[in-house]
N, C-alpha and C positions, 0 to 999 in steps of 0.2 A: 337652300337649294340653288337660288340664283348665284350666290357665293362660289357652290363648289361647280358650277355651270361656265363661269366666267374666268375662272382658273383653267381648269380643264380646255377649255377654249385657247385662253392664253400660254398655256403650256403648247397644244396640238399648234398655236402660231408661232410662237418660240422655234418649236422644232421643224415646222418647215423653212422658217426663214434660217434658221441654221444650215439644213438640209443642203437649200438651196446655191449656199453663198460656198460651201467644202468643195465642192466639185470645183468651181470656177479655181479658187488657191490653189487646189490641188495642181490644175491644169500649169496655172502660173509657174507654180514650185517646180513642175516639170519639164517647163520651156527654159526655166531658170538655168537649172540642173544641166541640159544639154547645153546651153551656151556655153556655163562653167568645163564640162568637159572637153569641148571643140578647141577649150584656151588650155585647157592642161594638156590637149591632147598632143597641140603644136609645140607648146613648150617643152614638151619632154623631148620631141622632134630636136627641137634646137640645141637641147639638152646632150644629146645621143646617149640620152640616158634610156637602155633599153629598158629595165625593170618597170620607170612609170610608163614608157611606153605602154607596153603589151599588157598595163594592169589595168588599161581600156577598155579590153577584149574580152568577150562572153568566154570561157573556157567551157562550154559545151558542143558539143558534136551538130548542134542546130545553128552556131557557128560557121556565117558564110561573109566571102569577100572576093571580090569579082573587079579584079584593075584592067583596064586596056583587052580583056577578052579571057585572061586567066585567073581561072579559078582558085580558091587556097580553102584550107580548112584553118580554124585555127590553130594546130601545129606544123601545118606548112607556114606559115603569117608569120611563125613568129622565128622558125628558122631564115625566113626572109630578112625580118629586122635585123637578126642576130647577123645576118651575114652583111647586110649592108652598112652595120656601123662599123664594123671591123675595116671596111676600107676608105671609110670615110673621115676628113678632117672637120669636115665643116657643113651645116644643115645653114642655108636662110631660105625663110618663107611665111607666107602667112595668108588666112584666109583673105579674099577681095572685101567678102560680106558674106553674111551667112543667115540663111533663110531657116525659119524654125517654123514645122506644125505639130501642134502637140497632138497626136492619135488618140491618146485615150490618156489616164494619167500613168499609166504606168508603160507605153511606148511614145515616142517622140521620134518623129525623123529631121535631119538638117541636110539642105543642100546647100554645098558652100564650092562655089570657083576659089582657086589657088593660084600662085606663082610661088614657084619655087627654083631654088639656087643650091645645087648637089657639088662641092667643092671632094673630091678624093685627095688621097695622103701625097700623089705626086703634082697637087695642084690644078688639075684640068677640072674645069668645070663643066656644068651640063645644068641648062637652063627649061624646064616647062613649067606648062601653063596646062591647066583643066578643073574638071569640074569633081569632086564627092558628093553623093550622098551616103551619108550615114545612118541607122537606124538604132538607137538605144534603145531598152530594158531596164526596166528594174527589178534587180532581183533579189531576196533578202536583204532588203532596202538600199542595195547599190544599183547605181547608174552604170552601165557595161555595154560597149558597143555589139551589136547581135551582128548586125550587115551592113554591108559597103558595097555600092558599084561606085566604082571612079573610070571616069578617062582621062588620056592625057594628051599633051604632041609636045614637042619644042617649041621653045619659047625664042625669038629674034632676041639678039643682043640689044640692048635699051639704046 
């Protein structure tokens, strides 16, 4: 009796110290996750590769992103991308730092300040500076950006 007592006991301690410790990883895996995306998400930037681009983006209708005061769904987002790399040579940028809180494990938000360097195909450049935040999902076990509000202004030549 003391046998199956002390088993049962150490199983019902097994299981919460398990319990305990999945939440915390999980949380980690998910701060992880968004970091990983904030890096994929500027390199495909640099890329002007629009397909990794926009495979960022939630593709649902609960899909919001809100820059400098306008609004987009994401098929207005992504006729944006599409139209901006078409007259674009050249992307540099990258985030300053980037601030990670994980919500729960399956939302994460990142606020990250930028500078960024917009080169077009007749060479003129156009310099800002501001701020994203971003909010990820996970959804059928992918990481996919849900919402964005970003600002921005011009950036002084360095």
């Amino acid at each position: 009796m003391k046998t199956r007592l002390f088993v049962t006991l150490g199983l019902v301690f097994f299981m919460a110290i398990s319990c305990g410790k999945k939440p915390d990883t999980t949380k980690e895996d998910a701060g992880k996750a968004m970091l990983s995306m904030m890096h994929s998400y500027i390199d495909a930037i640099r890329e002007l590769n629009y397909d990794k681009t926009v495979a960022h983006f939630l593709n649902s209708p609960d899909f919001f992103f809100c820059s400098d005061g306008q609004i987009s769904t994401y098929d207005n987002l992504l006729k944006q991308v599409s139209d901006l790399y078409k007259n674009l040579q050249r992307y540099q940028g990258d985030w300053d730092t980037i601030n990670i809180r994980v919500l729960n494990p399956e939302v994460v938000a990142a606020l990250a300040p930028f500078h960024e360097i917009y080169t077009d195909k007749s060479g003129d450049e156009t310099r800002i500076k501001g701020e994203v935040t971003w909010v990820a999902v996970r959804k059928n076990g992918e990481w996919k950006f849900a919402y964005a509000h970003a600002t921005s202004k011009p950036d002084a030549l360095p």
